[in-house]
N, CA, C and O atoms as CSV, one atom per row, in Angstrom:
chain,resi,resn,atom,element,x,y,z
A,1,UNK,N,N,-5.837,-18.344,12.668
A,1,UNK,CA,C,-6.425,-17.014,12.763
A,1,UNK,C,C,-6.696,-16.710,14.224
A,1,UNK,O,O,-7.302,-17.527,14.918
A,2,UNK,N,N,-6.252,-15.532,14.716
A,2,UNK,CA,C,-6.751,-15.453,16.388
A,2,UNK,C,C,-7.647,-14.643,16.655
A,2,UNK,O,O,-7.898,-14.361,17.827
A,3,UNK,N,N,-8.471,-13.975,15.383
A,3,UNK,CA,C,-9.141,-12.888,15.607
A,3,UNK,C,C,-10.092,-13.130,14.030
A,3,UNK,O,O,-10.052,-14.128,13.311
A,4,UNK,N,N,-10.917,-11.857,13.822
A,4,UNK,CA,C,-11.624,-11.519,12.359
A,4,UNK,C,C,-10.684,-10.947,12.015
A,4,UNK,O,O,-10.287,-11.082,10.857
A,5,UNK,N,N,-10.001,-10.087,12.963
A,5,UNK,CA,C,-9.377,-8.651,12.226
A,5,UNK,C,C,-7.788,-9.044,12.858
A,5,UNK,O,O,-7.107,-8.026,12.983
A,6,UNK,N,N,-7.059,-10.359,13.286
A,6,UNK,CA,C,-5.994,-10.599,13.436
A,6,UNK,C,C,-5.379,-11.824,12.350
A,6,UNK,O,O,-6.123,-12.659,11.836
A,7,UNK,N,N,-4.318,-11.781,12.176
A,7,UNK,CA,C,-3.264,-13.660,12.076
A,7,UNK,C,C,-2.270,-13.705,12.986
A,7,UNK,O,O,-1.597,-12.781,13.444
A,8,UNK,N,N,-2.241,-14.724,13.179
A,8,UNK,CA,C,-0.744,-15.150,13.951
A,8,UNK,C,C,-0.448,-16.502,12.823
A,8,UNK,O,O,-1.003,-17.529,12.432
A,9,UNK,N,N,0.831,-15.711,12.617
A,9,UNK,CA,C,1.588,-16.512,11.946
A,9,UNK,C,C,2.488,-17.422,12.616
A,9,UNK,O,O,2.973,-18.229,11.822
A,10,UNK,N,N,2.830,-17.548,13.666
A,10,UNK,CA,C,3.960,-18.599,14.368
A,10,UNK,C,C,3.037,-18.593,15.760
A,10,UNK,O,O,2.326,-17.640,16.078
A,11,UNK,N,N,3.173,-19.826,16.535
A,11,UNK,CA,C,3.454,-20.228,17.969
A,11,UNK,C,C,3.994,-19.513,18.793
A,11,UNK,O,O,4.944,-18.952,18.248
A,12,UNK,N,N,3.869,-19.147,20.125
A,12,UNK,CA,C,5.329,-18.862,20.938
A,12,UNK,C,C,6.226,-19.646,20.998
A,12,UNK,O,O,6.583,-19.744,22.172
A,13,UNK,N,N,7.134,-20.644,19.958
A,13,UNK,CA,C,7.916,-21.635,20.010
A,13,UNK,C,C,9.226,-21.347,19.461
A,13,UNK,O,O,9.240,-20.854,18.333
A,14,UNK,N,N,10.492,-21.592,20.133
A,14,UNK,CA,C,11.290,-21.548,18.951
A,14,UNK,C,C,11.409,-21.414,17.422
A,14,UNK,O,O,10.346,-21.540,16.815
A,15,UNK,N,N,12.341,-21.217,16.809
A,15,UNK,CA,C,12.471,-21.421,15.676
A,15,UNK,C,C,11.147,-21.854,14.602
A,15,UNK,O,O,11.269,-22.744,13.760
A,16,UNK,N,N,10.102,-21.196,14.766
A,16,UNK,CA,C,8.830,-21.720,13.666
A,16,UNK,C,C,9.213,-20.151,12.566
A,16,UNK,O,O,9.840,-19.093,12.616
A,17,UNK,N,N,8.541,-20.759,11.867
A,17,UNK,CA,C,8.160,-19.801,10.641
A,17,UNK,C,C,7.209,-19.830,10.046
A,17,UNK,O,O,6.899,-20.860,9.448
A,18,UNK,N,N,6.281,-18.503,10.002
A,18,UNK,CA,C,4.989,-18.138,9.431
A,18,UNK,C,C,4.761,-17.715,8.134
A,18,UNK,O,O,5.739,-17.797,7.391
A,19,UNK,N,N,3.553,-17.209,7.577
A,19,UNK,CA,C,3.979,-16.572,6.059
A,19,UNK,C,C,2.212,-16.297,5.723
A,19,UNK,O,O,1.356,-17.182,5.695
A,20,UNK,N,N,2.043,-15.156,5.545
A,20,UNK,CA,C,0.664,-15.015,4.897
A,20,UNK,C,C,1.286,-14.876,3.663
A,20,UNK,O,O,2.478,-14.569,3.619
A,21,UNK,N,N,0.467,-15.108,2.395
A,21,UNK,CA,C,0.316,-14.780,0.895
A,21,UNK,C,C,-0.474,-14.055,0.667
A,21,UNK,O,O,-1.233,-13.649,1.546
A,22,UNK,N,N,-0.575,-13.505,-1.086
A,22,UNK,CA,C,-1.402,-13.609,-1.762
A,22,UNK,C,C,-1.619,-13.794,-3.276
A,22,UNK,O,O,-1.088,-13.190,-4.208
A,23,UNK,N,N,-2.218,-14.442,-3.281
A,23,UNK,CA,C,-1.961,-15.551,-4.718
A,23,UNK,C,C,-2.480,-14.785,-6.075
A,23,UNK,O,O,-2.515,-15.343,-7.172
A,24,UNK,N,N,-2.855,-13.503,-5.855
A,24,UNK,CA,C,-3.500,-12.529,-7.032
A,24,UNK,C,C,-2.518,-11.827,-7.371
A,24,UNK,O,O,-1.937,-11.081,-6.582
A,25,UNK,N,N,-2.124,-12.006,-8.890
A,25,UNK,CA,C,-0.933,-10.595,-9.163
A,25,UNK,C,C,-1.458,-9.157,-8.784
A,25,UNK,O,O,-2.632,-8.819,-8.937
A,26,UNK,N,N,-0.501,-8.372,-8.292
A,26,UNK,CA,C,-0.665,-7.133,-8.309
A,26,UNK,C,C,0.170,-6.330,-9.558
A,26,UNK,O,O,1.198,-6.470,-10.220
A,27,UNK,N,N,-0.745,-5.584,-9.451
A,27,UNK,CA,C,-0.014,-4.427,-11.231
A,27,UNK,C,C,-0.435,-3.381,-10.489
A,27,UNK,O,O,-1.497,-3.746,-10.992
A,28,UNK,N,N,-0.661,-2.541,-9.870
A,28,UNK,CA,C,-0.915,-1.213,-9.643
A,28,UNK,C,C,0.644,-0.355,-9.700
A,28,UNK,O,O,1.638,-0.984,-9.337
A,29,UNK,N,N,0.821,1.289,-10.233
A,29,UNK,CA,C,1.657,1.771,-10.461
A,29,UNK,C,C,1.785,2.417,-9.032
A,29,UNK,O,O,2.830,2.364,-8.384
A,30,UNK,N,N,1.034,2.819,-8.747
A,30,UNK,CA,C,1.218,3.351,-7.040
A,30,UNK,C,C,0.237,3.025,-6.190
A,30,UNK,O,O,-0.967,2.884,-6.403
A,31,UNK,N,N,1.100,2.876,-4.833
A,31,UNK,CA,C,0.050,1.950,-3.879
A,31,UNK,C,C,0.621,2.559,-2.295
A,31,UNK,O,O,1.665,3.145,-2.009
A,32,UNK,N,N,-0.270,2.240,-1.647
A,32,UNK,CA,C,-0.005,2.505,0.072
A,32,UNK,C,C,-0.809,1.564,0.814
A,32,UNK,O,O,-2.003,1.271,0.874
A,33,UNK,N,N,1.001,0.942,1.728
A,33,UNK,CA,C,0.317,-0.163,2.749
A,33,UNK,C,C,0.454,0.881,3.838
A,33,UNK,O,O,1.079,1.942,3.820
A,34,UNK,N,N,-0.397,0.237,4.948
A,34,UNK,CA,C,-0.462,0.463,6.049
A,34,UNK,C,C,-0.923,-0.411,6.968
A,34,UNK,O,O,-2.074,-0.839,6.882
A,35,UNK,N,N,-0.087,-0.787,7.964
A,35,UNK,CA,C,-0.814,-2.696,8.744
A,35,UNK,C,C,0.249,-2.378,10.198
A,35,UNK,O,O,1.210,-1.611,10.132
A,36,UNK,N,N,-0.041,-2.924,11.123
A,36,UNK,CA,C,-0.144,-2.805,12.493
A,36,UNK,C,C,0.553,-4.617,13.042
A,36,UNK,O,O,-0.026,-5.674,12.793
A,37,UNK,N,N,1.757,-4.492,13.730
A,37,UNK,CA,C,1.666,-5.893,13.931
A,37,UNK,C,C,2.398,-5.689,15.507
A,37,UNK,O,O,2.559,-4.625,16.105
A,38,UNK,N,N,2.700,-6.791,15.861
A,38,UNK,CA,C,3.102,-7.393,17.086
A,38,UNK,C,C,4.364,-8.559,17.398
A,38,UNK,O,O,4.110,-9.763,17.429
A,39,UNK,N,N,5.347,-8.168,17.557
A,39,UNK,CA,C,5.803,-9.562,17.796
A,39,UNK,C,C,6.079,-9.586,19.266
A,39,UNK,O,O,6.724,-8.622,19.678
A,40,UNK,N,N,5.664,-10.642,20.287
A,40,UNK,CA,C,6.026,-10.883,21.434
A,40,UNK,C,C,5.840,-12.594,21.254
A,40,UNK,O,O,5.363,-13.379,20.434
A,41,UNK,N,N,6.553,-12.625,22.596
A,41,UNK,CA,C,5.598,-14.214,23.186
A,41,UNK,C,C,6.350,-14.708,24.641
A,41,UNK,O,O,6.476,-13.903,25.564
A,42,UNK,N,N,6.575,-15.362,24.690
A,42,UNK,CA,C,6.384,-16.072,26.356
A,42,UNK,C,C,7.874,-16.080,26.720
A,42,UNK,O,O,7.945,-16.155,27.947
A,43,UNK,N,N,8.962,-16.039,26.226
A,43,UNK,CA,C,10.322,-16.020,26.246
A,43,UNK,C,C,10.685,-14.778,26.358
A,43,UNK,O,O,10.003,-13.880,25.864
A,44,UNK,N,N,12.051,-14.499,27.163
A,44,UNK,CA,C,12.046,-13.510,26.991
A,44,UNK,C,C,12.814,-12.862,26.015
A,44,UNK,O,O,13.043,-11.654,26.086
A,45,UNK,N,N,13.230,-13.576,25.107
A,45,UNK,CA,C,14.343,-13.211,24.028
A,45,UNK,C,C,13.529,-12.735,22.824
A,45,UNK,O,O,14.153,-11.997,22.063
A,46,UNK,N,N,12.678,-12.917,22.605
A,46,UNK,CA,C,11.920,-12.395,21.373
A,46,UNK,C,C,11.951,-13.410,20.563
A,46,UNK,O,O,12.437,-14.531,20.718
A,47,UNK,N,N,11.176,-12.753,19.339
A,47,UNK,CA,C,11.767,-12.943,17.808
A,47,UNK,C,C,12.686,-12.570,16.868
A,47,UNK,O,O,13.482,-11.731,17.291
A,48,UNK,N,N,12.834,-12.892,15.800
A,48,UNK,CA,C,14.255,-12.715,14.963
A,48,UNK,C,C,13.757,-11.467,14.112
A,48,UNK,O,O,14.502,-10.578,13.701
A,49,UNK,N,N,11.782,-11.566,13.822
A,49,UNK,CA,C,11.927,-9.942,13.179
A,49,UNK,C,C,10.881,-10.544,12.107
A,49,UNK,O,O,10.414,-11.669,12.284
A,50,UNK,N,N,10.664,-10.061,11.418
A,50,UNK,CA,C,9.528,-10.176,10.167
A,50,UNK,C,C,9.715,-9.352,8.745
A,50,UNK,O,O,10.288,-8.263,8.778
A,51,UNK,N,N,9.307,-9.797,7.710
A,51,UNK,CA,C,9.357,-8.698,6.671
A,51,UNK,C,C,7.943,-8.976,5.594
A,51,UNK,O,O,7.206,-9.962,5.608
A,52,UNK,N,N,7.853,-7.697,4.641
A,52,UNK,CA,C,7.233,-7.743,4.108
A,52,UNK,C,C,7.679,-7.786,2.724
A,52,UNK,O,O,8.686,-7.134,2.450
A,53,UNK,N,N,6.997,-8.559,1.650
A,53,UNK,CA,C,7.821,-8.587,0.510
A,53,UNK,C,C,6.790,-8.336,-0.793
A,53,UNK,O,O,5.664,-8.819,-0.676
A,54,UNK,N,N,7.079,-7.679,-1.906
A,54,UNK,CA,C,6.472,-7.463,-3.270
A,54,UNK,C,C,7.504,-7.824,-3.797
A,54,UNK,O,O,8.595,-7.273,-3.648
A,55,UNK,N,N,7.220,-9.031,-4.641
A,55,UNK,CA,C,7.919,-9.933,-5.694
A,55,UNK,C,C,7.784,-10.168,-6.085
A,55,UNK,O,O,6.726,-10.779,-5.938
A,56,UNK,N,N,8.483,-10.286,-7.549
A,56,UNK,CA,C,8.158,-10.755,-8.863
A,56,UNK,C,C,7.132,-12.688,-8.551
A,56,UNK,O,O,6.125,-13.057,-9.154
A,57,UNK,N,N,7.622,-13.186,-7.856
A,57,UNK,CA,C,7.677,-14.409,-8.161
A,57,UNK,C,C,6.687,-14.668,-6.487
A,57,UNK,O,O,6.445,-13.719,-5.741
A,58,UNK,N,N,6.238,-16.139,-6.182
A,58,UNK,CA,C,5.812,-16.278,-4.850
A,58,UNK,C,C,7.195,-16.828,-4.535
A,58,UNK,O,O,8.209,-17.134,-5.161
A,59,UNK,N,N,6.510,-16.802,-2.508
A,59,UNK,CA,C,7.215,-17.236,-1.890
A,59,UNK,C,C,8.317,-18.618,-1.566
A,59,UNK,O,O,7.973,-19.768,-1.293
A,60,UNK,N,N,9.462,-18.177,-1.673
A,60,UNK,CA,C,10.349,-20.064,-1.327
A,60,UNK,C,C,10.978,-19.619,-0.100
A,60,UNK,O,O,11.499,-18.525,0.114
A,61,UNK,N,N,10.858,-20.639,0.699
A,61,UNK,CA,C,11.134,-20.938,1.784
A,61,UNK,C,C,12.862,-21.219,1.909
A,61,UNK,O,O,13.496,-22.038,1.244
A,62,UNK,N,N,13.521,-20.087,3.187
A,62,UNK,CA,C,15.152,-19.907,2.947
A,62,UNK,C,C,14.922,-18.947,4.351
A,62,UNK,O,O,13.945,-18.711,5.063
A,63,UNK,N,N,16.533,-18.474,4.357
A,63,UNK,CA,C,16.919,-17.766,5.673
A,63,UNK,C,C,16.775,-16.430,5.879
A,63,UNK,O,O,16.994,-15.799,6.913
A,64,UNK,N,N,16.398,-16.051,4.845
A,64,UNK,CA,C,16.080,-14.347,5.288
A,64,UNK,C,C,15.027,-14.194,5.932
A,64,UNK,O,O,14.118,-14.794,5.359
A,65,UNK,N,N,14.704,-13.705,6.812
A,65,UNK,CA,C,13.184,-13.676,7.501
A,65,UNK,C,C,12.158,-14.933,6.474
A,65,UNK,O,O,11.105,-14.729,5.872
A,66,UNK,N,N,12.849,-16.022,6.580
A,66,UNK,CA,C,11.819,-17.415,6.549
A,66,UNK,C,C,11.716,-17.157,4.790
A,66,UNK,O,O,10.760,-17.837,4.416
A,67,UNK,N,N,12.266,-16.522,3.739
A,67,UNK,CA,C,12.458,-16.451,2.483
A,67,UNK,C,C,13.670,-16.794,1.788
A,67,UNK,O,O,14.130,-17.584,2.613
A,68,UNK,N,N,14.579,-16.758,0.786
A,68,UNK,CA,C,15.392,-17.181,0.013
A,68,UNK,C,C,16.136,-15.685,0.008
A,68,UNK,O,O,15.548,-14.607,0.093
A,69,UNK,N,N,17.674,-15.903,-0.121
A,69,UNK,CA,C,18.327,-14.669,-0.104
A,69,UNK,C,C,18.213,-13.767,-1.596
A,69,UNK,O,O,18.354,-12.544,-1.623
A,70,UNK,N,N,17.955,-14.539,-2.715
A,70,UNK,CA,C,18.108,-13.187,-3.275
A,70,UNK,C,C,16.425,-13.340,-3.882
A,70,UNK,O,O,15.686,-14.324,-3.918
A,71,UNK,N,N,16.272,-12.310,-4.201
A,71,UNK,CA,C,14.858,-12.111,-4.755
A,71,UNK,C,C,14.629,-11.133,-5.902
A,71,UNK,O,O,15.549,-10.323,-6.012
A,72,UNK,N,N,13.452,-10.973,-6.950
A,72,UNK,CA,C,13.121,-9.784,-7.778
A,72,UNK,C,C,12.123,-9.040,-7.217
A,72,UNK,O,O,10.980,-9.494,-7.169
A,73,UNK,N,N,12.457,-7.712,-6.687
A,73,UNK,CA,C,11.358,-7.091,-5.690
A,73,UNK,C,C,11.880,-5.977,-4.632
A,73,UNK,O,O,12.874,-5.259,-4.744
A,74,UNK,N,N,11.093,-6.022,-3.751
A,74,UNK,CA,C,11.368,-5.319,-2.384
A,74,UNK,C,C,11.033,-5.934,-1.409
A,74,UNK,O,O,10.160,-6.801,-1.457
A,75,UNK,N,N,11.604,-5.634,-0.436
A,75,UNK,CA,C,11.736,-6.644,1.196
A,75,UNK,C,C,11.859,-5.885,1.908
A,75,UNK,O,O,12.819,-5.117,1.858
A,76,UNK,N,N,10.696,-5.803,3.068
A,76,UNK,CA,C,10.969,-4.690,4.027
A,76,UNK,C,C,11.321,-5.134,5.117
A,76,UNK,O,O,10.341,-5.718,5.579
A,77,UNK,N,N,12.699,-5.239,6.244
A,77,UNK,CA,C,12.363,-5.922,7.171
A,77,UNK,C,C,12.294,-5.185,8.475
A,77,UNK,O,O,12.696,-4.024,8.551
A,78,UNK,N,N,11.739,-5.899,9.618
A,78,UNK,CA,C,11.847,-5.455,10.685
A,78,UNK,C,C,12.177,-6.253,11.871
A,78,UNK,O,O,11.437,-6.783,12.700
A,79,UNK,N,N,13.831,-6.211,11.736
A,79,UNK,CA,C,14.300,-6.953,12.111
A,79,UNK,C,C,14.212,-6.345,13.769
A,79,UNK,O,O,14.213,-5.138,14.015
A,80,UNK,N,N,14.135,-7.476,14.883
A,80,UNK,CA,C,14.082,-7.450,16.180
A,80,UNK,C,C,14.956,-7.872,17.051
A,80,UNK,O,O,15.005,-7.268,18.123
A,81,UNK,N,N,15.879,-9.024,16.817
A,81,UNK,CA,C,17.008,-9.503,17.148
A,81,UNK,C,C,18.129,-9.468,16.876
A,81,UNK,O,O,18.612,-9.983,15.868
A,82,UNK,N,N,18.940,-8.647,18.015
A,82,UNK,CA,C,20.036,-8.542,17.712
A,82,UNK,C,C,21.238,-9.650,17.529
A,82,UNK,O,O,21.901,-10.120,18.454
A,83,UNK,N,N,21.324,-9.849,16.648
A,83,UNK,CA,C,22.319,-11.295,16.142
A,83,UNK,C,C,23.668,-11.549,15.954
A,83,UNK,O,O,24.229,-12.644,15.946
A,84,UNK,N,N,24.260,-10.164,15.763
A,84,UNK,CA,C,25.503,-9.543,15.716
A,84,UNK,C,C,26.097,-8.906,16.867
A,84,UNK,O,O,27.265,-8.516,16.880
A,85,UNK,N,N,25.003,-8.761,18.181
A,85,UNK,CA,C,25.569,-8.154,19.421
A,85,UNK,C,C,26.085,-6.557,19.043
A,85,UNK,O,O,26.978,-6.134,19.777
A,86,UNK,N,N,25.802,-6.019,18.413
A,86,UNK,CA,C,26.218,-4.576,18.255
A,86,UNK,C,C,25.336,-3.703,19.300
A,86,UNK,O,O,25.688,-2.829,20.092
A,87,UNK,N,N,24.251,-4.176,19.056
A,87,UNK,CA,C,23.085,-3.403,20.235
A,87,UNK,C,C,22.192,-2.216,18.936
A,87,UNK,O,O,21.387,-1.441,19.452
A,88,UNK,N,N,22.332,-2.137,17.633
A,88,UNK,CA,C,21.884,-1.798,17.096
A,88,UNK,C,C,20.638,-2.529,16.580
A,88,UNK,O,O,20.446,-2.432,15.368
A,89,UNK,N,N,19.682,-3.308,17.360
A,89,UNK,CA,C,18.340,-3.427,16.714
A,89,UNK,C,C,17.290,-3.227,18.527
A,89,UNK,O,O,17.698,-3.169,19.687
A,90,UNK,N,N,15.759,-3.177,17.876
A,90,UNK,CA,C,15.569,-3.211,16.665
A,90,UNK,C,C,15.599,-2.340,15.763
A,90,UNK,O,O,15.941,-1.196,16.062
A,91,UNK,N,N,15.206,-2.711,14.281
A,91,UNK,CA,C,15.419,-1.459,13.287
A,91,UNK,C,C,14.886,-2.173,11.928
A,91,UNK,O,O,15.017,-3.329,11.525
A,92,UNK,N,N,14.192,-0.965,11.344
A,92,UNK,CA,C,13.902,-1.464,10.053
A,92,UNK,C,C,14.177,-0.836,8.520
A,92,UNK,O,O,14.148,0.368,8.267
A,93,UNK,N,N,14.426,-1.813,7.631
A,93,UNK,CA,C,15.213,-1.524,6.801
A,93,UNK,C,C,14.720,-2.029,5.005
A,93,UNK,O,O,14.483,-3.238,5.005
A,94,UNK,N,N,14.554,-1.476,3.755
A,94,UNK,CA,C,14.269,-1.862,2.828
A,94,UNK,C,C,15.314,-2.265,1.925
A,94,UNK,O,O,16.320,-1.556,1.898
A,95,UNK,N,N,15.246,-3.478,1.033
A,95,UNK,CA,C,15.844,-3.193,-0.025
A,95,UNK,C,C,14.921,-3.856,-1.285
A,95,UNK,O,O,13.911,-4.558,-1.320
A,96,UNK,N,N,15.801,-3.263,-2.285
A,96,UNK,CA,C,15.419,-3.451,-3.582
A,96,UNK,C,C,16.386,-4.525,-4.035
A,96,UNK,O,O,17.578,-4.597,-3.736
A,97,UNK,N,N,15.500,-5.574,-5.012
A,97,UNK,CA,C,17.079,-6.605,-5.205
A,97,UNK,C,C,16.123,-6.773,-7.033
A,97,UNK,O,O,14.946,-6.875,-7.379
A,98,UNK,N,N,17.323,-6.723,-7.671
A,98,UNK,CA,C,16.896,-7.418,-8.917
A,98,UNK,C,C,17.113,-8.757,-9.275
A,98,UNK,O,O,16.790,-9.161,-10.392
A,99,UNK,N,N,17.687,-9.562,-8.341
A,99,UNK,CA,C,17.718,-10.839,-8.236
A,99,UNK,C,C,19.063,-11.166,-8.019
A,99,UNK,O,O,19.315,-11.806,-6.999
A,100,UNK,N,N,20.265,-10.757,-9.011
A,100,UNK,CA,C,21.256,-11.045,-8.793
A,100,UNK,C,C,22.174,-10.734,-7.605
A,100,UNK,O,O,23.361,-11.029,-7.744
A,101,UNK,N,N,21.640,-9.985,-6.067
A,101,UNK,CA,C,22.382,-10.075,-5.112
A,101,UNK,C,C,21.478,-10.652,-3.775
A,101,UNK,O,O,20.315,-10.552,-3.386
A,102,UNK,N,N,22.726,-11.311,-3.320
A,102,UNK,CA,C,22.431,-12.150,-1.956
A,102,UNK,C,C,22.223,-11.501,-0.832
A,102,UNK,O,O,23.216,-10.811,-0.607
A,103,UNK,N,N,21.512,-11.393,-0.107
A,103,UNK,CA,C,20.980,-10.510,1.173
A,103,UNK,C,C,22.062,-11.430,2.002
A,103,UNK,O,O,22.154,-12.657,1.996
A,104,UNK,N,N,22.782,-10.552,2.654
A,104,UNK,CA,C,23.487,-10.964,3.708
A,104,UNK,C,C,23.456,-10.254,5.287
A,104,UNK,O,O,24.071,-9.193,5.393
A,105,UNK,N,N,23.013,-10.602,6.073
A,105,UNK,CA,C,22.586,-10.271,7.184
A,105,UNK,C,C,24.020,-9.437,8.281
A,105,UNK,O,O,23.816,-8.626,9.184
A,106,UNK,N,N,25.097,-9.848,7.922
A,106,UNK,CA,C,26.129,-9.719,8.472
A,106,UNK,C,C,26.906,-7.779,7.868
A,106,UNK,O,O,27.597,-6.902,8.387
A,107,UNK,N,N,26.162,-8.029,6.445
A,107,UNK,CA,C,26.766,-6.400,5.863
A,107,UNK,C,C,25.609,-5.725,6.280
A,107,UNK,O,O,25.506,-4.511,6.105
């Protein structure tokens, strides 16, 4: 925790991966987030990006922003690193998956 009113989820280190939860089902029919974040640190290359996820199921640990490629839910990401060299990030992007498709970073 770096604050009352902060988290830091990773180090300034390479390759770490962070993850807040929360372990209470949610059922609400309509809802509004709103949250404020940061990614920097001591390098000058950045980070790879972060997402936010509502899912059927908790978290398993895999390659999509530090989660498993396919999921039941929504995934919001905000991706920061450009990985593909196009020069198109950063940028952020949602999807909806009902489980049966693989998030592929490359489409």
């Amino acid at each position: 925790v770096a604050s009352a009113d902060q988290v830091r989820l990773t180090p300034s280190i390479r390759s770490k991966r962070g993850a807040l939860s929360n372990n209470v089902q949610f059922n609400s029919q309509s809802w509004e987030v709103e949250m404020a974040f940061r990614v920097n640190g001591n390098g000058r290359v950045g980070a790879d990006g972060l997402a936010m996820w509502f899912r059927d199921a908790p978290l398993e640990s895999g390659s999509v922003f530090g989660v498993t490629a396919s999921w039941k839910g929504l995934g919001i990401f905000f991706d920061t690193f450009d990985n593909d060299g196009l020069g198109n990030n950063p940028y952020i992007m949602a999807m909806v998956n009902d489980g049966n498709q693989a998030y592929d970073h490359s489409t």
